[in-house]
C-alpha positions as CSV (number, residue, x, y, z in Angstrom):
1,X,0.0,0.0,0.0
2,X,1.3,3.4,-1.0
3,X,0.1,7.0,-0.4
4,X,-1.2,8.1,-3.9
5,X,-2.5,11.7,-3.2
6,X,-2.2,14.4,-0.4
7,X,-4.8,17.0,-0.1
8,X,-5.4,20.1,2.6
9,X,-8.4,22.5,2.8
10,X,-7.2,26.0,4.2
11,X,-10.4,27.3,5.4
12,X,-13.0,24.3,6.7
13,X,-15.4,23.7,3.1
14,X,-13.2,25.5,0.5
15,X,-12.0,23.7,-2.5
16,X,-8.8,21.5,-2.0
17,X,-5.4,21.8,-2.4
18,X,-3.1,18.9,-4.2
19,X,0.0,18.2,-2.5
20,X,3.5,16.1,-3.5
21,X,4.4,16.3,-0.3
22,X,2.4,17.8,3.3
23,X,4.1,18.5,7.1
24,X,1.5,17.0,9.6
25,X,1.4,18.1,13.0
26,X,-0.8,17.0,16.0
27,X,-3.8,18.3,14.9
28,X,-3.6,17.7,11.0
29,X,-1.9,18.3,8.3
30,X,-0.3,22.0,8.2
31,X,-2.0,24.4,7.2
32,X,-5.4,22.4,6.9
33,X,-8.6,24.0,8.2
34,X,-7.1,26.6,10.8
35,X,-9.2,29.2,9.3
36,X,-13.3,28.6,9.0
37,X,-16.6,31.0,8.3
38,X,-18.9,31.3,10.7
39,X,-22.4,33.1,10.3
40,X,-23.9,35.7,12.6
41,X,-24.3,33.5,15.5
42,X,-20.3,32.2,15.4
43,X,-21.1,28.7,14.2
44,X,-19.1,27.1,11.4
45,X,-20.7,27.8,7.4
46,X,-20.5,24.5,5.4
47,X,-21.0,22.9,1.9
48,X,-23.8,22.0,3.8
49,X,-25.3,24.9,4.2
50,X,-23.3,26.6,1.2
51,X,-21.8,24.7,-2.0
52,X,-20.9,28.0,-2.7
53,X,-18.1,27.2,-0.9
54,X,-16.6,24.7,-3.0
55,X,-15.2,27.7,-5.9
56,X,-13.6,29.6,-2.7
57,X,-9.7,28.3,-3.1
58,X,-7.7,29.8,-0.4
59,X,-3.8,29.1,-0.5
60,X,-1.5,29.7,2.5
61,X,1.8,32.0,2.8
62,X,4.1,32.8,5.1
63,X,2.2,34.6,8.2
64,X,-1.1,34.4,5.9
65,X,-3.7,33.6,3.6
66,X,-4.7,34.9,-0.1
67,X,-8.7,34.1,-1.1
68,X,-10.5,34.0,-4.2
69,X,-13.0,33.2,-5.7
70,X,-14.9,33.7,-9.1
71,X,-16.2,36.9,-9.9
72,X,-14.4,38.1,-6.4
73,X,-11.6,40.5,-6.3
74,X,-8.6,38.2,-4.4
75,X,-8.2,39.3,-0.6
76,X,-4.6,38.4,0.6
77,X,-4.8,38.2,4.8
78,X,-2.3,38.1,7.7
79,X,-3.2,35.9,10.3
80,X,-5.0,37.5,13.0
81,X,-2.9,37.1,15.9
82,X,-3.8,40.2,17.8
83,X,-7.1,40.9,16.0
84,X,-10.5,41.0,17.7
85,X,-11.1,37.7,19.9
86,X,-13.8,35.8,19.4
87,X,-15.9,32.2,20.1
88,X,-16.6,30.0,17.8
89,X,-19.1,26.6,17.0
90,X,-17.7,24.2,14.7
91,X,-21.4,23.0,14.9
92,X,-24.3,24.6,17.0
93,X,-24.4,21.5,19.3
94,X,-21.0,21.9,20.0
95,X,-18.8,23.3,22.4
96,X,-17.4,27.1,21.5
97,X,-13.6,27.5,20.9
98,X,-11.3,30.6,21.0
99,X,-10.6,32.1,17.3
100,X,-9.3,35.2,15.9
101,X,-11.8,37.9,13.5
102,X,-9.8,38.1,10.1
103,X,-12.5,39.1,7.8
104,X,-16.2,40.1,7.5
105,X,-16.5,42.4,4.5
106,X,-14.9,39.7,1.3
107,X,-16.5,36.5,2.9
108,X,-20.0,38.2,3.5
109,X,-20.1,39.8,-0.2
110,X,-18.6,36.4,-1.6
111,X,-21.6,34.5,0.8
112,X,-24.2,36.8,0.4
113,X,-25.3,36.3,4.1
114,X,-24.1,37.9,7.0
115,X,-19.9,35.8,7.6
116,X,-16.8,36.5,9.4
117,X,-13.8,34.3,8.7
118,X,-11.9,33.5,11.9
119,X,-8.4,31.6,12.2
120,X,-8.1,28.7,15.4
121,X,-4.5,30.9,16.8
122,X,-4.5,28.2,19.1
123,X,-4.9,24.7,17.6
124,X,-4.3,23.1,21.0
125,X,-7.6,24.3,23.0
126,X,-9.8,21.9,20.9
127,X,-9.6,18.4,22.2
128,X,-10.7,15.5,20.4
129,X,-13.9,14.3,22.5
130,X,-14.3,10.5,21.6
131,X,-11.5,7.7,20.6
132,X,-8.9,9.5,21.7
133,X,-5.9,10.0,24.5
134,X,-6.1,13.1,26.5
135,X,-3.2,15.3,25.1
136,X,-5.2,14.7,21.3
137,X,-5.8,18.0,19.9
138,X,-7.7,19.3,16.1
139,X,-7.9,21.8,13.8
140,X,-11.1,23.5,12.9
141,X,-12.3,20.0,10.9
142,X,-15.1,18.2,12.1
143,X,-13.9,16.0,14.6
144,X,-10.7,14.3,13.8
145,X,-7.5,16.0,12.3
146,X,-7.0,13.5,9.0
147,X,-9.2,11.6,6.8
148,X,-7.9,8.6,5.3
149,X,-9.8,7.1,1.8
150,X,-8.6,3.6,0.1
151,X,-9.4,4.0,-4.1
152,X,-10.1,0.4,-3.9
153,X,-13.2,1.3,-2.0
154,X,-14.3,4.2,-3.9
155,X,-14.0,1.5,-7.0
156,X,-16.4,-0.4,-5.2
157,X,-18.5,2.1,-4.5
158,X,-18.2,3.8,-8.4
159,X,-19.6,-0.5,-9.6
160,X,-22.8,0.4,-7.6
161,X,-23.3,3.7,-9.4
162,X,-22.9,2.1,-12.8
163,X,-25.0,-0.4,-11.9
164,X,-27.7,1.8,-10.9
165,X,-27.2,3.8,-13.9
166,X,-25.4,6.9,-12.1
167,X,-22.3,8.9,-12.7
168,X,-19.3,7.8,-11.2
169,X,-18.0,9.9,-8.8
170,X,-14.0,10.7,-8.1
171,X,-12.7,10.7,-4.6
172,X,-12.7,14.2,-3.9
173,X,-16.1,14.0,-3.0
174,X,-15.4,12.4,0.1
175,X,-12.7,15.3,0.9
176,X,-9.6,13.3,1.8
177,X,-6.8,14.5,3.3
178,X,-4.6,11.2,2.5
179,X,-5.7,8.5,-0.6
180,X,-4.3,5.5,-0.8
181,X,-4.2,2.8,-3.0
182,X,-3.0,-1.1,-2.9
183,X,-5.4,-2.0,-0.1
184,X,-8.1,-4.5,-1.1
185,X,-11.7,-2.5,-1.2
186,X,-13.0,-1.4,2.8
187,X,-10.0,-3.0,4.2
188,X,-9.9,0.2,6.1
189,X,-13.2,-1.3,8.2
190,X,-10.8,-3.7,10.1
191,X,-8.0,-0.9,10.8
192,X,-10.1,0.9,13.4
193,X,-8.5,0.5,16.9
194,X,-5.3,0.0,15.0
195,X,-2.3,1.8,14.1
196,X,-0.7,3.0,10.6
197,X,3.0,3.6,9.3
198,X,2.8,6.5,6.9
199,X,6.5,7.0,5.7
200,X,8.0,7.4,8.9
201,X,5.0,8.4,10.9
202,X,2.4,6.4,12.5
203,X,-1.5,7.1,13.1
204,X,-4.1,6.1,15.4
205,X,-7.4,4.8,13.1
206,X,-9.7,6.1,15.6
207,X,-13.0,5.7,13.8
208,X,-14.7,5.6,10.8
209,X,-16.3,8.3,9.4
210,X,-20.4,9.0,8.5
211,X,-20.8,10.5,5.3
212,X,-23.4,13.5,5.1
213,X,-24.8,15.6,2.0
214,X,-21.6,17.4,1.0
215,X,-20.7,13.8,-1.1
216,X,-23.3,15.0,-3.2
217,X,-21.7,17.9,-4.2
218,X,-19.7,18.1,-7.4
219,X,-16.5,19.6,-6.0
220,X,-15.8,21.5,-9.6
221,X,-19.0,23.1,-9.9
222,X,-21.2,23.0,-6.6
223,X,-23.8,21.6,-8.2
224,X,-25.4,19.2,-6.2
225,X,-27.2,15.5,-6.9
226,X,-28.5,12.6,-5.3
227,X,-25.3,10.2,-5.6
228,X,-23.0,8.8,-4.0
229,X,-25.1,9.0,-0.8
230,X,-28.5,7.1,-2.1
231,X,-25.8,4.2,-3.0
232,X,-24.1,4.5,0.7
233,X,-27.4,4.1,1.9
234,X,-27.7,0.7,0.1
235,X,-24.8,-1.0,0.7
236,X,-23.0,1.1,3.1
237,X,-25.2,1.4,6.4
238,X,-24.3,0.9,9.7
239,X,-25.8,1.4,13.0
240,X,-23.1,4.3,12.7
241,X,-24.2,6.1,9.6
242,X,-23.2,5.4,6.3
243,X,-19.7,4.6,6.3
244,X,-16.6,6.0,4.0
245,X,-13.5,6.4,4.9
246,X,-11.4,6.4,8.3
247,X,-10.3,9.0,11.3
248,X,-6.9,9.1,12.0
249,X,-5.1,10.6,14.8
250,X,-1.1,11.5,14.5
251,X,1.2,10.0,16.7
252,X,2.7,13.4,17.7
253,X,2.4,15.6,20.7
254,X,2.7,20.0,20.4
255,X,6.1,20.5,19.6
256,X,6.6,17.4,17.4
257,X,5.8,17.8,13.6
258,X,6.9,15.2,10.2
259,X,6.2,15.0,6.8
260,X,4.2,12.8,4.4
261,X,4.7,12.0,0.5
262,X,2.7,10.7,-2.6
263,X,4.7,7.5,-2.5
264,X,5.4,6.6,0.8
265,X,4.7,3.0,1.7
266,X,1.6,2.5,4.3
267,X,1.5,-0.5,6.8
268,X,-0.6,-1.4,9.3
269,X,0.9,-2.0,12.5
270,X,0.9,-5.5,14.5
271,X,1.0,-4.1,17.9
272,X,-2.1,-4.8,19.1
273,X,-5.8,-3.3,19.5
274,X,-6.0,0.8,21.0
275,X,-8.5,1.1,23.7
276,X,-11.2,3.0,23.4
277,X,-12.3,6.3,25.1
């Protein structure tokens, strides 16, 4: 097994980034979704709530961030560290975390709602609440700093949709951070509670992960369909959602950072099963 692709999302629902090569740190990969819009209330703006979202590309540089987006002029950003303070919902049921104000004016005419774009200055105030050891920490994604997706299992699922008579789909609608390929199709289903050697680093598969509505959105255009997530509902439900996709955590604590690249070999580690939380 082999890492084929690396992929980061600067601000939590913008389009993706491609990467040779990507530093991960405790709470993801760098530079991946330390920055989110929130609306009015301070609670995180999706593709779930805005498909909009997938023509925003947002690409990192040293100390900031430059935005665009079609028919927008770009909007290059420092980060925020002593801009206005603020608290922040990755989802409404969810606990608030600390952020820093770094825009309202460019994201609320590129939204057309009322949006402020915060950055997470602090990446190690948001613990990881289930399947986890107590140090864990994330970024501003939903639960769990990296998401893991095995090509053999998108194949699979891709034989459903021509069978059905649908589209096939490529793996960027399940927004990956890390694709791999060699692995027999949903091999990933007995890695939970087990560890992975990425190149040199190793992961924690904590759990897997429940696919929502954003799979249904075509990650070029925004426009949205039925598919893959009709299929997932056929052959991929569990008393846990409709599975795609694994959780992992990185076996690193604040301080300690590495590196991953398209190419490195992947192996699942022998050393027994990881409790659970």
């Amino acid at each position: 097994m082999r890492i084929r692709s690396l992929h980061t999302y600067p601000v939590k629902g913008c389009h993706r980034l491609d990467h040779d090569e990507a530093a991960v740190e405790p709470w993801g990969l760098a530079a991946d979704r330390r920055w989110m819009i929130v609306d009015a209330d301070g609670v995180g703006i999706t593709q779930r709530e805005s498909a909009a979202l997938t023509q925003l590309t947002a690409r990192p540089r040293p100390g900031g961030l430059h935005l665009s987006a079609p028919g927008m002029p770009g909007l290059d950003l420092a980060e925020p560290a002593d801009g206005p303070k603020t608290q922040v919902r990755i989802f409404r049921n969810k606990p608030h975390i600390p952020a820093r104000i770094a825009d309202t004016a460019w994201v609320t005419a590129f939204l057309g709602r009322d949006a402020s774009l915060v950055w997470q200055a602090d990446p190690t105030t948001r613990a990881i609440t289930d399947f986890a050891q107590p140090g864990d920490r994330v970024n501003l994604a939903d639960g769990y700093p990296v998401l893991l997706a095995n090509t053999a299992s998108l194949a699979a699922v891709n034989d459903w949709l021509t069978e059905s008579g649908d589209d096939p789909v490529p793996i960027h609608r399940f927004r990956p951070n890390i694709v791999i390929d060699g692995a027999p199709a949903w091999a990933e289903d007995d890695w939970i509670g087990h560890r992975l050697r990425l190149g040199d680093l190793t992961f924690r598969v904590a759990k897997p992960c429940d696919r929502c509505r954003v799979t249904t959105i075509d990650q070029e255009t925004g426009e949205t369909g039925r598919q893959p997530l009709h299929v997932l509902g056929r052959h991929r439900r569990f008393s846990n959602g409709l599975l795609f996709a694994v959780n992992l955590i990185p076996d690193l604590t604040a301080g300690q950072t590495g590196h991953l690249h398209v190419g490195d070999q992947v192996t699942v580690q022998s050393d027994g099963v990881l409790g659970e939380s």
